[in-house]
C-alpha positions as CSV (number, residue, x, y, z in Angstrom):
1,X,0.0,0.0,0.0
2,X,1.8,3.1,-1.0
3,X,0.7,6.6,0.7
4,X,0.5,9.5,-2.0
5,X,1.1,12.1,0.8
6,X,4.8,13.3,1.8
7,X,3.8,14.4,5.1
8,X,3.0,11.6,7.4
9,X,-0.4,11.1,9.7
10,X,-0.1,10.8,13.1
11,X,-3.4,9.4,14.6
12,X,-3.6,8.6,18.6
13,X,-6.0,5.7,19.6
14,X,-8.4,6.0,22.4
15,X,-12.0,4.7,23.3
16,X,-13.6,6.1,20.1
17,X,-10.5,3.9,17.8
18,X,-9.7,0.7,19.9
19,X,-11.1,-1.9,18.3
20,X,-9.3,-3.9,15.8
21,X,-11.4,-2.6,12.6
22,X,-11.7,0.9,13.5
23,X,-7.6,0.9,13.7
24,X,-7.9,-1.2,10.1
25,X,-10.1,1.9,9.1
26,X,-8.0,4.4,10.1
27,X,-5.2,3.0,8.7
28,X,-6.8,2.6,5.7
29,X,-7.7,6.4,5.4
30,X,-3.8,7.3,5.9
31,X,-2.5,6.8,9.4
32,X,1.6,6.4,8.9
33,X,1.9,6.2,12.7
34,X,-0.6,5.3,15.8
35,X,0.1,7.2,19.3
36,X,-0.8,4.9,22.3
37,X,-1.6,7.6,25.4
38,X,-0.4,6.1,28.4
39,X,-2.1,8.8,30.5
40,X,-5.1,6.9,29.8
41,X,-6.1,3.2,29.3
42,X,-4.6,0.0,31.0
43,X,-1.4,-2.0,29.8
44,X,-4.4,-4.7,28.3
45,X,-6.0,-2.1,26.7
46,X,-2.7,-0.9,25.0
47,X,-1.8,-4.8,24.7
48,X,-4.6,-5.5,22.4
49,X,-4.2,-2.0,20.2
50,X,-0.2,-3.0,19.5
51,X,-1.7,-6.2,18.5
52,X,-4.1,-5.2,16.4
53,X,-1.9,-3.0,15.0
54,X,0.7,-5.3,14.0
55,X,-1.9,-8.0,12.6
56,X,-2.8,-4.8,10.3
57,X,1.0,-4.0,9.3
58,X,1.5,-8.0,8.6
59,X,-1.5,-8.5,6.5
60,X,-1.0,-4.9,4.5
61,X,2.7,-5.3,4.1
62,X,3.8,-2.0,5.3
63,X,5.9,-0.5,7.9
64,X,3.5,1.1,10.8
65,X,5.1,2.5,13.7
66,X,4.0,2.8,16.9
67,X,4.3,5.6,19.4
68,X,4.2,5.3,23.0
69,X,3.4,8.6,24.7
70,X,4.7,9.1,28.4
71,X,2.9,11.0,30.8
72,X,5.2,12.4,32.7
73,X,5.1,14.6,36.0
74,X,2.0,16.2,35.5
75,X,0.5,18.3,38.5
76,X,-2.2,18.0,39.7
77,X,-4.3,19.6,42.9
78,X,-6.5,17.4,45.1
79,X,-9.6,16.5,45.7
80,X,-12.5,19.1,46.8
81,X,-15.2,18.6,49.6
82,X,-17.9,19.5,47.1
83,X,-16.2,18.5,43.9
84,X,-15.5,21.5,42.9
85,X,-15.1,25.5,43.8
86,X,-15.3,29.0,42.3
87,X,-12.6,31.6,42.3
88,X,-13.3,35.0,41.9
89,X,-11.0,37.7,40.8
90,X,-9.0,39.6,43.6
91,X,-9.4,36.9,46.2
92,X,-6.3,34.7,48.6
93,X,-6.4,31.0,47.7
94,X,-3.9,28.7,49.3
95,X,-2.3,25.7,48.1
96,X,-0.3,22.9,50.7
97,X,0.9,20.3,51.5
98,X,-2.7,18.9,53.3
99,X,-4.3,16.4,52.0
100,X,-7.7,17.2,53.8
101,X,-10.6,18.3,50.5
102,X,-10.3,21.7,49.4
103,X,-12.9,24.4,49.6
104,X,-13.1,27.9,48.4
105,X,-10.0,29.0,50.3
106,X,-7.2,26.5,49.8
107,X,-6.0,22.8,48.1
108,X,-3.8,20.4,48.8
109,X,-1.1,20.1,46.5
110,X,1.0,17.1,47.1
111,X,4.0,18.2,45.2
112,X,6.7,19.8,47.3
113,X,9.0,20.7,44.4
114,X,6.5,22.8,43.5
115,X,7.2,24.4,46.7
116,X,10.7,23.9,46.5
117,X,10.8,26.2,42.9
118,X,8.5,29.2,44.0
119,X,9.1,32.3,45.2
120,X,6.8,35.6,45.7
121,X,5.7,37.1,41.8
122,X,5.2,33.4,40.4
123,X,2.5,32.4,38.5
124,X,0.6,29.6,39.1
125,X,-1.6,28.1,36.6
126,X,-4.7,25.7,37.0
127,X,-6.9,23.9,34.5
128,X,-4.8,24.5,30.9
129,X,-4.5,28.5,32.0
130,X,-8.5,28.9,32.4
131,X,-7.5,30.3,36.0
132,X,-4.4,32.5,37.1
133,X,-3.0,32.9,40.3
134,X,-0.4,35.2,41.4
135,X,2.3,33.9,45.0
136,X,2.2,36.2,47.4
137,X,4.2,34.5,49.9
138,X,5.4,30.9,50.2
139,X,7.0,28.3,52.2
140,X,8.4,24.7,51.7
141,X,4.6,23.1,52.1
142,X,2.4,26.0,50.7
143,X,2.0,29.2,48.5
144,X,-0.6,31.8,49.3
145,X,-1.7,33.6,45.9
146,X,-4.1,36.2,44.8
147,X,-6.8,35.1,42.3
148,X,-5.9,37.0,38.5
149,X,-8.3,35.4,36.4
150,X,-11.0,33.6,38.2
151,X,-13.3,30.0,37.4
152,X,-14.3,26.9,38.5
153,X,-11.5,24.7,40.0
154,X,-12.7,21.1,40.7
155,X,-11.1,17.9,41.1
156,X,-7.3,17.1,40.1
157,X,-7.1,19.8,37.7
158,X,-3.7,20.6,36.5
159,X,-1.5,23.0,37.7
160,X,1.2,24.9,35.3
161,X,4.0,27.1,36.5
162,X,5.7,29.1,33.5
163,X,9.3,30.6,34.0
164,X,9.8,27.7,36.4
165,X,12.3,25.2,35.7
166,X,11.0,22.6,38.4
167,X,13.1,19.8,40.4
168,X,11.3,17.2,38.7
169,X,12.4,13.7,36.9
170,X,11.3,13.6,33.8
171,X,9.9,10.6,34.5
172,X,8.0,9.2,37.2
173,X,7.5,5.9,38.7
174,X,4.5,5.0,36.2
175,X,6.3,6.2,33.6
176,X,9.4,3.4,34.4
177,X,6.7,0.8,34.4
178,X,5.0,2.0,31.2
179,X,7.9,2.3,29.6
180,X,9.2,-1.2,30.4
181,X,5.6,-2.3,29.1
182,X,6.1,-0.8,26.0
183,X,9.6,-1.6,25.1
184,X,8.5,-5.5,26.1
185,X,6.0,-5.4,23.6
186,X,8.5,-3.5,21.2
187,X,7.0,0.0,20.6
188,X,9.1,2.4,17.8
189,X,9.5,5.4,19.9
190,X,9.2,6.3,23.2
191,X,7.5,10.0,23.3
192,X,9.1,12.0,27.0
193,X,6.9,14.5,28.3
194,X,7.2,17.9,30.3
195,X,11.2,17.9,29.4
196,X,13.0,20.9,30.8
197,X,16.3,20.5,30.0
198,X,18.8,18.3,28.1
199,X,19.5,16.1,31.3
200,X,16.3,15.4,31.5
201,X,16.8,12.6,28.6
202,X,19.7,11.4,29.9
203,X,17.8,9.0,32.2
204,X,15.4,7.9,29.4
205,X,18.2,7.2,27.2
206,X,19.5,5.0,30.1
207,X,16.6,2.9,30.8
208,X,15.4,2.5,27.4
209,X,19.5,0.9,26.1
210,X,18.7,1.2,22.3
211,X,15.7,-0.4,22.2
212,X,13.7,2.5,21.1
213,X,14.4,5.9,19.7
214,X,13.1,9.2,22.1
215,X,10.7,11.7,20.7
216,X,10.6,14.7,22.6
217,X,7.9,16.8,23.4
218,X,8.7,20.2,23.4
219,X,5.8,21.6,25.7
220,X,8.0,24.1,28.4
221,X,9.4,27.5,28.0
222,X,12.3,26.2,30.1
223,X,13.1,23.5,27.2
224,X,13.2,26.5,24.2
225,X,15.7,28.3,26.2
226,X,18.0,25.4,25.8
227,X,16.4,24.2,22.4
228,X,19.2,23.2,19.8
229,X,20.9,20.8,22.6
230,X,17.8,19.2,23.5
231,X,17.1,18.6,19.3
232,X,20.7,17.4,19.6
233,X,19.9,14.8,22.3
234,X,16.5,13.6,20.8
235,X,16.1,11.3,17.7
236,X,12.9,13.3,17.5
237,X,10.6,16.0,18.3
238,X,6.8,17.1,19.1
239,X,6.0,20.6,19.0
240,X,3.5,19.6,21.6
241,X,1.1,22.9,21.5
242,X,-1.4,22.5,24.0
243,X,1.1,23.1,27.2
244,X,3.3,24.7,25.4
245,X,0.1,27.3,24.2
246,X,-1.0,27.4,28.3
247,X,2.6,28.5,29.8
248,X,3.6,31.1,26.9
249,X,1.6,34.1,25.2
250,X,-0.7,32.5,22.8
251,X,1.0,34.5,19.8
252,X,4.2,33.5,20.9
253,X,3.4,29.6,19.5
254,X,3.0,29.9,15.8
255,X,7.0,31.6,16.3
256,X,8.1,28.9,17.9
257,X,6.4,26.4,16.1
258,X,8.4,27.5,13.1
259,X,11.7,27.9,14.9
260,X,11.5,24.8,15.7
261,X,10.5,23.1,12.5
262,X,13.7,25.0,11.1
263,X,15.9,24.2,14.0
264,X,15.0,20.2,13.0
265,X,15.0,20.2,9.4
266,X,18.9,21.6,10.0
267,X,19.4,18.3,12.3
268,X,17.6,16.1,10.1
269,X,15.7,15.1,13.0
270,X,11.7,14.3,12.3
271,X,9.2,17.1,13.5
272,X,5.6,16.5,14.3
273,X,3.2,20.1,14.6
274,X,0.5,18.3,17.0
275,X,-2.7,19.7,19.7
276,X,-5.8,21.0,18.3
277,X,-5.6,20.6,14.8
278,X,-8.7,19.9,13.4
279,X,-10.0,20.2,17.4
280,X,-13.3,20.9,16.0
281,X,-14.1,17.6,14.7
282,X,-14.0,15.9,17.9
283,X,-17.5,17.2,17.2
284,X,-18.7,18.2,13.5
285,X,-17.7,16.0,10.6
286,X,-16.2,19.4,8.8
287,X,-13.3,21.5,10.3
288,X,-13.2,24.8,10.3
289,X,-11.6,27.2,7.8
290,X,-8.6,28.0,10.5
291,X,-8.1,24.2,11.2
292,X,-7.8,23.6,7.9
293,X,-5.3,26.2,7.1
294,X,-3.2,25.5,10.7
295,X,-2.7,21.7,9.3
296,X,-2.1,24.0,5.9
297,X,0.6,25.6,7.6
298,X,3.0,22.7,9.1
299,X,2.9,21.2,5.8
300,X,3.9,24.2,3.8
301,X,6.9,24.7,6.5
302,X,8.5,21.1,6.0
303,X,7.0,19.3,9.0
304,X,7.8,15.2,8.9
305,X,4.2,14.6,10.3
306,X,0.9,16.5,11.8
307,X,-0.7,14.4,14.4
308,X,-4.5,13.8,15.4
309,X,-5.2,13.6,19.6
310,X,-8.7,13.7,21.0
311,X,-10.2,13.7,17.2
312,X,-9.4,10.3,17.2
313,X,-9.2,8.9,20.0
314,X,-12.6,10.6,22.0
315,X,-13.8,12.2,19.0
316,X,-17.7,11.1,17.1
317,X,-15.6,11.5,13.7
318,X,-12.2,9.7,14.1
319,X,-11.7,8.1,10.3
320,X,-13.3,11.3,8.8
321,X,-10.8,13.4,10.8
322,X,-7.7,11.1,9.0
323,X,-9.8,11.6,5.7
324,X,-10.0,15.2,6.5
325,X,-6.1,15.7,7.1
326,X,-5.4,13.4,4.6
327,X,-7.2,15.5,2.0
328,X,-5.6,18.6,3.3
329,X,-2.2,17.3,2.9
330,X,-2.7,16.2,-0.4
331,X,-4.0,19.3,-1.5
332,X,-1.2,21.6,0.2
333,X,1.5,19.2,-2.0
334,X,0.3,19.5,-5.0
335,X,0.4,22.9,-5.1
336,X,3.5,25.0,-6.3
337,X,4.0,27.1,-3.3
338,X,4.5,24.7,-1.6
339,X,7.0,22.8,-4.0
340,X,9.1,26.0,-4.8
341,X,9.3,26.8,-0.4
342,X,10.6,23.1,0.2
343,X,13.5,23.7,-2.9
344,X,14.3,27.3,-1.7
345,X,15.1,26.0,2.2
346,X,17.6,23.5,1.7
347,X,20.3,23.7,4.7
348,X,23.6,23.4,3.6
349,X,24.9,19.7,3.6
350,X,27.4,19.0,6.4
351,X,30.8,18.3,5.6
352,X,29.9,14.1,5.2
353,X,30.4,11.6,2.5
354,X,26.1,10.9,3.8
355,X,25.1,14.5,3.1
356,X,27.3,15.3,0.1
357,X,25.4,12.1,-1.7
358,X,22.4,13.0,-0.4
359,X,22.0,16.0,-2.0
360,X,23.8,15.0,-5.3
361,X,20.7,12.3,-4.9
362,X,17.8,14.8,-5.1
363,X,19.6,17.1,-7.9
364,X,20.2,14.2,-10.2
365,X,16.4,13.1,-9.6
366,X,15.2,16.3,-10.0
367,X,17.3,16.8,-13.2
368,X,16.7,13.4,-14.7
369,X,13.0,13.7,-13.6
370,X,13.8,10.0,-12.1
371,X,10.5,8.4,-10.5
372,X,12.2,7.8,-7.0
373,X,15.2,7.7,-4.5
374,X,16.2,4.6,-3.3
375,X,18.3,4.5,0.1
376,X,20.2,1.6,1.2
377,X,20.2,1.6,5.3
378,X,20.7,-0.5,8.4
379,X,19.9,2.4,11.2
380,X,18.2,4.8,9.3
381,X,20.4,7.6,9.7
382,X,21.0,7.1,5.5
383,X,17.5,7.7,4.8
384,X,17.3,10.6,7.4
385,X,19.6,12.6,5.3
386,X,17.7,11.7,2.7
387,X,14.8,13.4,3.7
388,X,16.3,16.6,4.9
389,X,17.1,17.3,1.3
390,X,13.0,17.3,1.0
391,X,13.6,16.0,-2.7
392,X,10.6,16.1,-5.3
393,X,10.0,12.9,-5.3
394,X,9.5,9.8,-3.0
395,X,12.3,8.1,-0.9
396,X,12.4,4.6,-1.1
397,X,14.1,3.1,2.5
398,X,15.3,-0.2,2.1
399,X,16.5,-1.4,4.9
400,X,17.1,-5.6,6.7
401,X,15.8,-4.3,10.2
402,X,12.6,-4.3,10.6
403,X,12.2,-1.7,14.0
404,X,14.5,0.3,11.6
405,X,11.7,0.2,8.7
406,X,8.6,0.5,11.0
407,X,10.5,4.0,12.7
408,X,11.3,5.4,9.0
409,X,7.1,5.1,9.0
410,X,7.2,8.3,11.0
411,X,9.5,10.7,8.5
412,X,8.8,13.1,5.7
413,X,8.9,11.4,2.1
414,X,9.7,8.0,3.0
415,X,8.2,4.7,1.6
416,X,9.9,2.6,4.1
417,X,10.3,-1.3,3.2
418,X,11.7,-4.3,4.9
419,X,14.0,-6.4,2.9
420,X,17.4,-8.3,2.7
421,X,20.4,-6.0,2.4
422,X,22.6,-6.2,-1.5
423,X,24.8,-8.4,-1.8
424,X,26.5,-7.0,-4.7
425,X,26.1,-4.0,-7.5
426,X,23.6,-6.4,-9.5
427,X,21.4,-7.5,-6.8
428,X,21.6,-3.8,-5.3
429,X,20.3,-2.4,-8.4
430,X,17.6,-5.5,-9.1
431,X,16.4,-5.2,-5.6
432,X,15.7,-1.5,-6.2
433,X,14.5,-1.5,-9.4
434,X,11.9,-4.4,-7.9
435,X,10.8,-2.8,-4.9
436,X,9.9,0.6,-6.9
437,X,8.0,-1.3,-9.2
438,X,6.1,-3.7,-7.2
439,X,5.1,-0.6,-4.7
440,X,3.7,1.4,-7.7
441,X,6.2,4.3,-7.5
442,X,8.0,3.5,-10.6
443,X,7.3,2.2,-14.4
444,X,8.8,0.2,-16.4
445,X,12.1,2.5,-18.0
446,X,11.8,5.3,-15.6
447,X,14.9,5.9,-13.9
448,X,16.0,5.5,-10.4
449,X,18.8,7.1,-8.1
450,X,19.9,4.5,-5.5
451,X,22.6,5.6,-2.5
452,X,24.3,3.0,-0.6
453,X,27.2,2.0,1.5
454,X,30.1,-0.7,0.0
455,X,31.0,-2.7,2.1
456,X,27.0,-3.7,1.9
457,X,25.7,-4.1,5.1
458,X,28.3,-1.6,6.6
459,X,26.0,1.2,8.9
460,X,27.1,4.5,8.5
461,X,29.0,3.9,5.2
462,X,27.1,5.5,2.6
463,X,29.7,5.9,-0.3
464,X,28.3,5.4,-3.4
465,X,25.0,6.9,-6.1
466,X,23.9,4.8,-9.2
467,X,21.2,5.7,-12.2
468,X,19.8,2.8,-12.9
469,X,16.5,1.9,-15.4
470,X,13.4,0.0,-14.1
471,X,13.3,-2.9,-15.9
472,X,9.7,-4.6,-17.1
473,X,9.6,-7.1,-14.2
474,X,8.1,-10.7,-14.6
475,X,5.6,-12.0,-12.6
476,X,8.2,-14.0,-11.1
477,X,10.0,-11.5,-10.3
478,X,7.3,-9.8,-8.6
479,X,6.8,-13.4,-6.6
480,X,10.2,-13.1,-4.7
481,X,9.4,-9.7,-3.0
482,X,6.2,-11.5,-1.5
């Protein structure tokens, strides 16, 4: 099944997509890549969906990776004596350390490194920025602050504190489990939340030993002011806009949306632009005009993937929401624009054998109007380079590991396949010239430009870039790929 789209789907699966034919479905309409939540469901629910997921990939013969998303310290206040309580404007609320329900005047807020990281002028947060407190005076087990903006605060509502780089781990005891879970039942990246700071990965990287690549979500102000070493650290990133949109100015995120995309496509790391894209049609089967043209926008500035959250995973519309972006995608790349703002922000190769054939790759397929790029890799990174050139025309990732495959899924342009390495300059080019047939991205006497590494099977040693002719395959020929 070959995707039309450069720009992958992202779709995260939840109580409105978990059963085995709705993921089919979804799939189907043009999902590259499903997010499993692990702030909600159980392990078995999560069991089934990887299963499912993988019975799909097997029978439709394509790469599909798998996301597990972390949830990470998230802060919470307690519970209330009546459920909830109403702020108003002007007035002293307290939060502590007491675990007694709340009422109108105070909390409990079980998280001392809260405490720990306040001070008087802070801002406090609650409920995704609805309410806004300002700390008046503070201890190590409670903050006094003066109601800003008031509202209804209810049960374990969260709690955001911008300009605050917290003592927190990264990860916290459910995440470690989780994260075991997940790498057990071999998920293709691991997705950190509420990162801070480049040391925060350090103990992901750790407990996860190569068995997964990280995806980080970029989601506090304190991880932009150290931004290009925590893109150097990750093997991804999530422009994560829903936190990030509750702890900075709200016209401050479209900036930093595309400073990060750029920051990225220098890397050659994959981007996803996610939150609240088509947010309307958890709802209504139609998106608005502004959703439309937000998806519009990460496409036409080189993001690797736009993702789907509760419109497919809560949402009364989940396959028409993938139909929806799919369409929108689609649209954006066929249009010029778009074409001519990929070609005129190509960074400048880096001083590598990788990068200088890279982009001698997309120039020669561009000038020989050759039907595809075909990479030779073991880890990926081959193909990676690949796609920060942002050719004009699809990248074909051949690759012997299949984890290697499914995570390529996930990145801009690629048609990722699982197959044996070359052994020699014949069966490299026959393989090629096989694969882009058989997957319907090239005809019979269009060319090819394949990249590869000699010794074969040799990571990291990308030396070489042929033109080579699909040939009119047999039947038989076909027959061997199966």
């Amino acid at each position: 099944m070959r995707r039309t789209h450069m720009t992958k789907i992202v779709a995260t699966l939840g109580p409105s997509s978990s059963s085995g034919d709705k993921i089919r479905t979804l799939f189907e309409a043009g999902v590259d890549v499903f997010r499993l939540n692990f702030s909600h469901g159980s392990h078995d629910d999560h069991r089934q969906s990887i299963a499912a997921i993988r019975s799909i990939e097997q029978a439709a013969k394509r790469p599909i990776a798998i996301m597990m998303d972390l949830q990470g310290p998230k802060l919470r206040v307690g519970d209330f004596a009546k459920g909830a309580a109403l702020l108003e404007p002007g007035q002293s609320f307290r939060f502590d350390m007491d675990s007694a329900p709340g009422d109108a005047d105070r909390v409990s807020l079980l998280h001392k490194e809260i405490f720990a990281a306040l001070e008087p002028g802070s801002d406090l947060l609650v409920n995704d920025g609805k309410i806004r407190l300002k700390v008046t005076d503070c201890g190590k087990d409670f903050a006094d602050a003066q109601v800003v903006i008031g509202g209804e605060i209810s049960n374990h509502k969260g709690v955001n504190v911008p300009g605050v780089v917290l003592p927190l781990s990264s990860l916290t005891n459910k995440d470690r489990k989780d994260m075991q879970f997940g790498l057990d039942h071999g998920v293709d990246w691991v997705a950190l939340s509420f990162i801070q700071r480049p040391e925060d990965l350090a103990e992901a990287r750790r407990l996860i030993g190569g068995r997964a690549p990280i995806l980080t979500k970029l989601e506090k102000p304190a991880a932009i002011d150290r931004l290009d070493e925590i893109i150097e650290l990750s093997d991804a990133v999530m422009v994560a806009r829903g936190d990030l949109g509750v702890e900075m100015p709200p016209e401050d995120v479209p900036v930093l949306q595309r400073r990060i995309l750029r920051a990225c496509r220098q890397t050659g790391k994959p981007v996803i632009v996610a939150t609240q894209m088509l947010e309307s049609m958890i709802q209504s089967p139609q998106p608005t005009r502004a959703e439309a043209s937000d998806v519009a926008t990460a496409v036409y500035d080189g993001a690797d993937a736009v993702m789907l959250s509760a419109e497919t995973a809560a949402g009364k519309y989940p396959v028409e929401s993938v139909k929806m972006m799919n369409r929108i995608v689609e649209r954006v790349e066929r249009d010029s624009v778009w074409r001519s703002t990929m070609d005129a922000n190509h960074p400048e190769p880096e001083a590598t054998s990788a990068d200088a054939i890279s982009a001698a790759a997309r120039q020669i397929a561009h000038t020989l109007s050759a039907a595809a790029i075909v990479t030779y890799t073991t880890s990926g990174s081959t193909t990676l380079r690949a796609a920060r050139e942002r050719p004009d025309v699809p990248i074909i990732g051949l690759t012997p590991n299949q984890g290697t495959a499914r995570r390529l899924a996930i990145v801009w342009g690629v048609h990722s396949i699982y197959t044996s390495d070359a052994n020699d300059f014949e069966d490299m080019t026959s393989k090629a010239g096989q694969h882009a047939y058989y997957d319907g991205i090239a005809h019979p006497g269009e060319r090819i430009i394949i990249t590869a590494g000699v010794p074969f099977g040799t990571p990291g040693a990308t030396n070489l870039i042929r033109i080579a002719r699909v040939d009119d395959w047999s039947q038989e020929a076909e027959s061997r790929l199966l």
